[in-house]
C-alpha positions as CSV (number, residue, x, y, z in Angstrom):
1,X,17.5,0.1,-7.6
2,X,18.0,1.9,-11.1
3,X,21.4,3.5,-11.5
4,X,25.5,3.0,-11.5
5,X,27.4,1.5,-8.5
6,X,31.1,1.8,-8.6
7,X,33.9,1.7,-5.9
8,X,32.6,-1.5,-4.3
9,X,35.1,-2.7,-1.5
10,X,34.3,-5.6,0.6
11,X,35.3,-4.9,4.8
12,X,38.0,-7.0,5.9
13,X,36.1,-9.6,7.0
14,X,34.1,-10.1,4.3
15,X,30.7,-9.3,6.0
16,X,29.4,-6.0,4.1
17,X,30.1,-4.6,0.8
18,X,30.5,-0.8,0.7
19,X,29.9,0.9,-2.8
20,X,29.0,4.3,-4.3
21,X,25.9,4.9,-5.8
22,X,24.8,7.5,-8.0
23,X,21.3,7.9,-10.1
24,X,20.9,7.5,-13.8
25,X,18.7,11.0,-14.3
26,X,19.8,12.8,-17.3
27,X,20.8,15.7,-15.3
28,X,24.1,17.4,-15.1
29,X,25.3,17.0,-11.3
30,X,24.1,14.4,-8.7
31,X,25.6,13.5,-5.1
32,X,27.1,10.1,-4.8
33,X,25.7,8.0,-2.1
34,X,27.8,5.8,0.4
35,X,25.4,2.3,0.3
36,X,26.5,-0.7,2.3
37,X,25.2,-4.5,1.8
38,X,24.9,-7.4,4.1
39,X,27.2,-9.2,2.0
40,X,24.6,-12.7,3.8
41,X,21.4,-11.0,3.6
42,X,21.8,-8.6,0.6
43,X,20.2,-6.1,2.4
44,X,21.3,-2.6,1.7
45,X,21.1,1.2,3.5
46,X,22.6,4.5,2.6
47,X,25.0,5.6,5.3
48,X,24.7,8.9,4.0
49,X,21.4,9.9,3.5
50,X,21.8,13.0,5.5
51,X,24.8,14.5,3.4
52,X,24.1,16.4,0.8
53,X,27.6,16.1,-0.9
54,X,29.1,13.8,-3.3
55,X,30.8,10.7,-1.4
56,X,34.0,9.3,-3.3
57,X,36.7,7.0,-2.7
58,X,35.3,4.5,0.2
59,X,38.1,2.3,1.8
60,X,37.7,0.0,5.0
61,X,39.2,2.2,8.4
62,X,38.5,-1.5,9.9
63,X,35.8,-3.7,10.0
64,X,33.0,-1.5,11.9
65,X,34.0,1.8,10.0
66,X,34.9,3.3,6.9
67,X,36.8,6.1,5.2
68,X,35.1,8.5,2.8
69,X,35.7,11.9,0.6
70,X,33.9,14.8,-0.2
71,X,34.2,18.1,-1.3
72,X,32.7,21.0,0.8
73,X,32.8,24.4,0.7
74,X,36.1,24.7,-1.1
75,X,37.8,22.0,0.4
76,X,38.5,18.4,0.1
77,X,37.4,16.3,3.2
78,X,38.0,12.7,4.8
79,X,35.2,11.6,7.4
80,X,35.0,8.3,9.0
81,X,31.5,6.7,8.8
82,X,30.1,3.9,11.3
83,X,28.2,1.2,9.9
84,X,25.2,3.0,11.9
85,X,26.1,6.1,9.5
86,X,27.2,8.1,12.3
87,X,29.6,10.7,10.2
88,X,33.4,12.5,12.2
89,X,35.4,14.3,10.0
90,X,38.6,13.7,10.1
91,X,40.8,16.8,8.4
92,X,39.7,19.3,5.2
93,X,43.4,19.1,4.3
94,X,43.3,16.5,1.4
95,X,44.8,18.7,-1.4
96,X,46.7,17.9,-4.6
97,X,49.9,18.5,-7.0
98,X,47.7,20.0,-9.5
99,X,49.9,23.1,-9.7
100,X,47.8,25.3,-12.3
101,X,44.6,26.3,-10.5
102,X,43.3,26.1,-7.5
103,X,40.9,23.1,-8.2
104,X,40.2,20.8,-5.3
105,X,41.9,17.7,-5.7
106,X,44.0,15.3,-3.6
107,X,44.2,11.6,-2.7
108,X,44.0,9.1,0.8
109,X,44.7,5.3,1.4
110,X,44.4,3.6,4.3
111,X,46.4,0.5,5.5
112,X,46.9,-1.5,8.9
113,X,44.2,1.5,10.2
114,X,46.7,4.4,9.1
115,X,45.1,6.6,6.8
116,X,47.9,8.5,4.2
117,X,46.9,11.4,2.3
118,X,48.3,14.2,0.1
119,X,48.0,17.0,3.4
120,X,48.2,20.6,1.2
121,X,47.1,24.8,1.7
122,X,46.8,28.2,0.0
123,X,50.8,28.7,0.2
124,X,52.1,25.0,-0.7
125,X,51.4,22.2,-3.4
126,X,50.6,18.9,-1.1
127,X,52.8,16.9,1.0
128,X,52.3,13.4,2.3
129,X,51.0,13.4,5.8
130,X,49.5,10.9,8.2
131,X,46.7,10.2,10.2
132,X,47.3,7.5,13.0
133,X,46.2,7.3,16.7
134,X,43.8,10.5,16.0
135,X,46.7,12.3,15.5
136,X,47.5,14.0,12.0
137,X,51.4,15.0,11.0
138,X,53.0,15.6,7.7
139,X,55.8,13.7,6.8
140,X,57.6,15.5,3.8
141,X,58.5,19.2,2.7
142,X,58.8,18.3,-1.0
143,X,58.7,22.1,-2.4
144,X,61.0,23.8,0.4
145,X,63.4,24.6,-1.7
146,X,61.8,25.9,-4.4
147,X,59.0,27.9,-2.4
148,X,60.8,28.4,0.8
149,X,63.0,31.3,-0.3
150,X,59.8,33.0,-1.9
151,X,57.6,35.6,-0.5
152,X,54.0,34.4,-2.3
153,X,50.5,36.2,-2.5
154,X,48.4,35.4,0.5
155,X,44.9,33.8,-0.7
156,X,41.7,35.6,1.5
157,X,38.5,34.3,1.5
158,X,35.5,36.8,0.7
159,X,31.5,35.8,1.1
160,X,28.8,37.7,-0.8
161,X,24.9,37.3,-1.7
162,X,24.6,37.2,-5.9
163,X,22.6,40.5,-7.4
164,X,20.3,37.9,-9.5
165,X,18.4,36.5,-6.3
166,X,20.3,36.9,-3.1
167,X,22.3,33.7,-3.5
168,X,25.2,33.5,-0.7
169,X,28.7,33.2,-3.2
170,X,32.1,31.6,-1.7
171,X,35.0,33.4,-3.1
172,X,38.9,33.7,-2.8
173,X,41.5,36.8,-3.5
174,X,45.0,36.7,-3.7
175,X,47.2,39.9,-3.1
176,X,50.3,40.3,-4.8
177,X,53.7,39.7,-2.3
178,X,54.1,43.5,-0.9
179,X,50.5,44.2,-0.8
180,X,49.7,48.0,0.7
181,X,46.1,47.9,1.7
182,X,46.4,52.0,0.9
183,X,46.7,51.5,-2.3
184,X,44.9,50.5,-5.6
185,X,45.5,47.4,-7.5
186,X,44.2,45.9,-11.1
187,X,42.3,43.0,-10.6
188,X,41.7,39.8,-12.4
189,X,38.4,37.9,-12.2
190,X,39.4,34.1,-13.0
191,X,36.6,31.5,-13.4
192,X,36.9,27.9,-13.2
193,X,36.2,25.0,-15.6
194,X,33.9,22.3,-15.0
195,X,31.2,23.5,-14.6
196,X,30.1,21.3,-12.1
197,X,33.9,22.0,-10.3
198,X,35.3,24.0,-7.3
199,X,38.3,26.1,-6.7
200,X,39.3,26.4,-3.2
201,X,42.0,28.1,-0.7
202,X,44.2,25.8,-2.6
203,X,47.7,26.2,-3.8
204,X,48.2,27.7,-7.5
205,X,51.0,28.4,-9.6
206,X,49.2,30.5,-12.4
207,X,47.4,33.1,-10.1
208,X,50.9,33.4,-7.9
209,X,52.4,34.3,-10.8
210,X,49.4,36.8,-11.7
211,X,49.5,38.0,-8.5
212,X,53.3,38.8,-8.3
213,X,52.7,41.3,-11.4
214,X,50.7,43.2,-9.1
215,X,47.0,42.1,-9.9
216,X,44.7,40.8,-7.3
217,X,43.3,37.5,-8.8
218,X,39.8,37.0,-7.5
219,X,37.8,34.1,-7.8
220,X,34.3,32.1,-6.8
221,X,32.0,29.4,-6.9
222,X,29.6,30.9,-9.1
223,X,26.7,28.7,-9.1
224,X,26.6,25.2,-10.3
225,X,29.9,24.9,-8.6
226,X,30.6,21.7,-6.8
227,X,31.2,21.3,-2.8
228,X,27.5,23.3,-2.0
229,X,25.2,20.6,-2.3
230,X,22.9,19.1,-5.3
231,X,20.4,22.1,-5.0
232,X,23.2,24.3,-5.4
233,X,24.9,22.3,-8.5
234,X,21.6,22.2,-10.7
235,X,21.1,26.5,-10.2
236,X,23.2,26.2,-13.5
237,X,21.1,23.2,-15.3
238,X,19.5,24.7,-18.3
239,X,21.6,28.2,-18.1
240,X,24.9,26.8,-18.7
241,X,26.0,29.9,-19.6
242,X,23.4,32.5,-18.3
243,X,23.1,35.7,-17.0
244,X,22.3,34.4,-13.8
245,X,26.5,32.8,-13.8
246,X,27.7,35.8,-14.7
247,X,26.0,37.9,-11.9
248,X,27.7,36.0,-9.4
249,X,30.5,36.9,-10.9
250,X,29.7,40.6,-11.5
251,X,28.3,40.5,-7.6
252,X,31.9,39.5,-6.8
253,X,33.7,41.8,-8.2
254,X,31.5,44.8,-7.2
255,X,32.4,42.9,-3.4
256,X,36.2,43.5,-4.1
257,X,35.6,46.9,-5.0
258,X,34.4,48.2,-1.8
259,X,37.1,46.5,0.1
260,X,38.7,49.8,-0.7
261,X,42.4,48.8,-2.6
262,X,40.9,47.5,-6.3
263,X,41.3,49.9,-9.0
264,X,37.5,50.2,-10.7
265,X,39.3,51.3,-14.1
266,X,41.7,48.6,-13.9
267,X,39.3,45.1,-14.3
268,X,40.3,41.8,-16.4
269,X,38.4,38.6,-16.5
270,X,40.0,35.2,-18.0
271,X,39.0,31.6,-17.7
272,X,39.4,28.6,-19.5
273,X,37.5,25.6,-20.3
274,X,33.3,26.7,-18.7
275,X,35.4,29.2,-17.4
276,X,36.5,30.4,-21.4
277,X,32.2,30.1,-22.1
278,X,31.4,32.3,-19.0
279,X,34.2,35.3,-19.9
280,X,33.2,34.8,-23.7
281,X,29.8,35.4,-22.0
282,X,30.4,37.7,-19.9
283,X,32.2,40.4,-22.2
284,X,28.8,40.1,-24.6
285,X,26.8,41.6,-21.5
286,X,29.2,43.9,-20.0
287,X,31.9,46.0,-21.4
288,X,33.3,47.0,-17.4
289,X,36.8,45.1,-17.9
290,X,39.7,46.4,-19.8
291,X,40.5,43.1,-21.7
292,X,39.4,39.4,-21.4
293,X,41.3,36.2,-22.0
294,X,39.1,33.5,-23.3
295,X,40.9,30.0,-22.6
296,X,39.5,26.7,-24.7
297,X,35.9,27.7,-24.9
298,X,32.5,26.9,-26.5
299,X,31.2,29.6,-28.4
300,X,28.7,27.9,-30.5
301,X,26.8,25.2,-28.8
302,X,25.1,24.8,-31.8
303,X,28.5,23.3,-33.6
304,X,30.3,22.2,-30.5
305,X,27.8,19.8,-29.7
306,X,28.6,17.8,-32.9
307,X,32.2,18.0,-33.4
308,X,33.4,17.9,-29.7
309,X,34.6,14.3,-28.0
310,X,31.5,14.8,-25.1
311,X,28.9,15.2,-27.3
312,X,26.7,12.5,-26.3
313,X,26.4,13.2,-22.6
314,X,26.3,16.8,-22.9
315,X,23.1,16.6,-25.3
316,X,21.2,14.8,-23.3
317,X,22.4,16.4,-19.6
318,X,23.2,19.9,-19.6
319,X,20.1,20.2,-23.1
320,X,16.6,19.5,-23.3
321,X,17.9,17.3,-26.5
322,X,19.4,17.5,-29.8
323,X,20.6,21.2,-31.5
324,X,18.4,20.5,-34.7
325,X,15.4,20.3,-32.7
326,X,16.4,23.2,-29.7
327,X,18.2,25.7,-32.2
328,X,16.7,28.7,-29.8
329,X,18.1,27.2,-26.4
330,X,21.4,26.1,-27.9
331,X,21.5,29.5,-29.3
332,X,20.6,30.9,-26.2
333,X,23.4,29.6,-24.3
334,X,26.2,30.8,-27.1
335,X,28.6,33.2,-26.3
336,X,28.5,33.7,-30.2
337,X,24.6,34.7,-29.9
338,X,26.0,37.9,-27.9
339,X,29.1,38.9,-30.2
340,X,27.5,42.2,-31.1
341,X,27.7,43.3,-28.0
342,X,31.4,42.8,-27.5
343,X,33.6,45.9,-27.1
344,X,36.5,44.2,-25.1
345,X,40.0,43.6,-26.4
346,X,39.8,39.8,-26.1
347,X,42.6,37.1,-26.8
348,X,41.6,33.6,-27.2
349,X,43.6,30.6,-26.6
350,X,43.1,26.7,-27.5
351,X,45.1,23.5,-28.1
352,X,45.3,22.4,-31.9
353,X,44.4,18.8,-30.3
354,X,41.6,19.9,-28.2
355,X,38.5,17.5,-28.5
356,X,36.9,18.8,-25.6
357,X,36.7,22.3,-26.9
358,X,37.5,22.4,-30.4
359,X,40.0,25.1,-31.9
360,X,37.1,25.6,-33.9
361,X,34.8,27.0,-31.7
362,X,37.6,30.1,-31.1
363,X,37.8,30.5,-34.5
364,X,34.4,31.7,-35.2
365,X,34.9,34.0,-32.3
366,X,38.4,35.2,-33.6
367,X,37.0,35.7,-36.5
368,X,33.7,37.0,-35.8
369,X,35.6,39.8,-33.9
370,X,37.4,40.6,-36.5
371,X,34.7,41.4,-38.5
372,X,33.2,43.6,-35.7
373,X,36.5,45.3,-35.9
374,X,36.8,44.2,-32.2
375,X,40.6,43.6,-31.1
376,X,41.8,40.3,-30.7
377,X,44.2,37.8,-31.2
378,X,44.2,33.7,-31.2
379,X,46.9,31.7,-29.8
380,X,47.3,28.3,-31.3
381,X,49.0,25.8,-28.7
382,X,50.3,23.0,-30.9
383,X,50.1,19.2,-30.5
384,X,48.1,20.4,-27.1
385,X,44.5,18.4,-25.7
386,X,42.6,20.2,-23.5
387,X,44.6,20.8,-20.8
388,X,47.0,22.7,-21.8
389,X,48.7,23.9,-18.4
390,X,49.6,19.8,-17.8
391,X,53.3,20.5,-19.1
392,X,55.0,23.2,-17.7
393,X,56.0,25.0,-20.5
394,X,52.4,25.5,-21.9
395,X,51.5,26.4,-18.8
396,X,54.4,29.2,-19.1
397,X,53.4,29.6,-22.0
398,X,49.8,30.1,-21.2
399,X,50.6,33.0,-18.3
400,X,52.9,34.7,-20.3
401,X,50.4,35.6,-22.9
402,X,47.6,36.4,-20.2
403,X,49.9,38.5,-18.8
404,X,50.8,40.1,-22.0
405,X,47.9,40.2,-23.8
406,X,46.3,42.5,-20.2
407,X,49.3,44.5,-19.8
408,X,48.5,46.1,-23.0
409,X,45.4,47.6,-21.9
410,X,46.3,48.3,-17.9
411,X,46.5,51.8,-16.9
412,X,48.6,53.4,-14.2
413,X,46.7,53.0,-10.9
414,X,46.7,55.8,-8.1
């Protein structure tokens, strides 16, 4: 059948042939499939044409059962699946070391019918742990004595239905260390990258940090997030970034406000990355937060497109087709189309080695701002690519400035 196969791993006795298949449809987002073949026959069937999630990683349990990944709901989880497809999950623990942002991550191997995996939650970076005998235990304490002494923000989970059309939105707060629930508290609205990507109740050094200087960090999985589904995913195809984003967003934070402790006259938003396009966005249709950070974005689609290093995939799978012959969609979908709107104080921040998101799309912002008379202020991160909180001190770097840059503009709260 038409599309990619990856991940192939053969069962231990060489009888079946389990892979991962995925369509070729120039779309942005589409589940992975676990197929199995009759290694004698050739005949093939999806074990997992029921789930509507994206299967990753397949590994042999033994020879009448695998192991598979998938993300769902905010969380990464293993399942064992019968060569009947009969699906038990087995733990939504499998978390990662990818100490920045919440982001679902994590990895799982399996040997002699053991399964290992990287076992981590909402107050700890992962551990190893074990799953043997149907029993799960962890196996190592690796950040004890770093963490153990500290008194972190606790992470809450919050669900709401989106202004635009009802949609149900998965979200996440974290409180500061000595949170007084009589009391009111700046908040920070942080959106994720991707866009086709999750956060998750998930440890996270960057909003710990926010979160001990006394902001509540909230954030969701706006739609076209990852871990609800296909139909869920492709809400953002075409709009990528819309008002229709940004409402969840703005749904959200109107959420956190009735929960009675956020200070209405005390609201940030930052992101980086999709999240960077969606704030960018966001401050060109709203002027309720006090200051935005805007983190590698795109702010020109119509330029991005042809200098960035995904060019030719995101032409022809998140656009109808090229910019010189959709200048009014591209355009559309600019942050820069919306620039005379923006009142917001708004700092921007990109890599000088970024391909993903060239330093040259915050330029015309920065300086587009400028000429509005709008205040704002770039920060260049040298010799950084696009991730720039993958070395610790850019990633020091990068809080220190968010928290700056907002501090500026906070007021006392009652």
């Amino acid at each position: 059948m038409p599309g990619q196969e990856t991940s192939a791993v053969f069962s231990p006795d060489g009888k079946y042939l389990a892979f991962v298949w995925g369509n070729n449809e120039k779309v942005p987002y589409t589940n992975g499939k676990l197929k199995l073949m009759d290694w004698r026959s050739g005949e093939i069937k999806d074990l997992t044409k029921t789930l509507d999630r994206d299967v990753e990683n397949p590994q042999w349990l033994d020879n009448s059962s695998l192991v598979i990944q998938f993300d769902d709901k905010g969380k990464r989880t293993l399942a064992s699946v019968s060569l009947s497809g009969k699906l038990e999950q087995m733990t939504d623990e499998l978390s990662g070391a990818g100490l920045p942002q919440p982001y679902l991550s994590g990895e799982y191997s399996v040997a002699n019918e053991v399964i290992a995996f990287t076992r981590g939650n909402a107050q700890r970076p992962a551990d190893v742990a074990v799953i043997a005998n149907g029993k799960t235990r962890t196996l190592t304490a690796l950040n004890e004595d770093v963490l153990g002494h500290k008194k972190l923000g606790q992470v809450h989970e919050i669900n709401y239905k989106s202004s635009f059309d009802g949609e149900p939105i998965q979200g996440w707060y974290i409180t500061p260390p000595d949170f007084d629930p009589t009391k009111k508290y700046p908040m920070m609205l942080e959106i994720h990258g991707g866009p086709h990507l999750a956060y998750g109740p998930h440890f996270s050094a960057e909003m710990q940090r926010f979160a001990k200087e006394g902001y509540v960090v909230f954030y969701d999985n706006h739609r076209g997030s990852s871990s609800y589904g296909e139909r869920f995913a492709m809400l953002l195809h075409g709009k990528y970034s819309s008002p229709e984003d940004y409402a969840d967003h703005d749904s959200g934070v109107n959420a956190m406000i009735d929960l009675g402790f956020i200070d209405k006259d005390n609201l940030f938003i930052a992101g980086g990355s999709a999240g960077g396009i969606a704030t960018a966005y966001a401050v060109g249709l709203t002027q309720r937060y006090k200051a935005a950070a805007v983190v590698k974005p795109i702010i020109n689609w119509l330029s991005k497109v042809l200098t960035g290093d995904s060019y030719l995939y995101q032409t022809f799978h998140q656009f109808p087709g090229v910019p010189w012959e959709n200048v009014e969609h591209y355009w559309k979908r600019s942050p820069l189309s919306l620039v005379g709107n923006v009142t917001t104080p708004t700092m921007l921040m990109t890599g000088e080695a970024d391909r993903r998101t060239p330093i040259s799309e915050s330029e015309q912002f920065y300086q587009a701002l400028k000429i509005r008379k709008v205040d704002t202020v770039m920060v260049r991160i040298p010799g950084s690519p696009h991730g720039i909180a993958n070395k610790p001190s850019r990633m020091i770097t990068k809080i220190e400035y968010i928290l700056a840059w907002f501090n500026q503009y906070k007021t006392s709260s009652n």
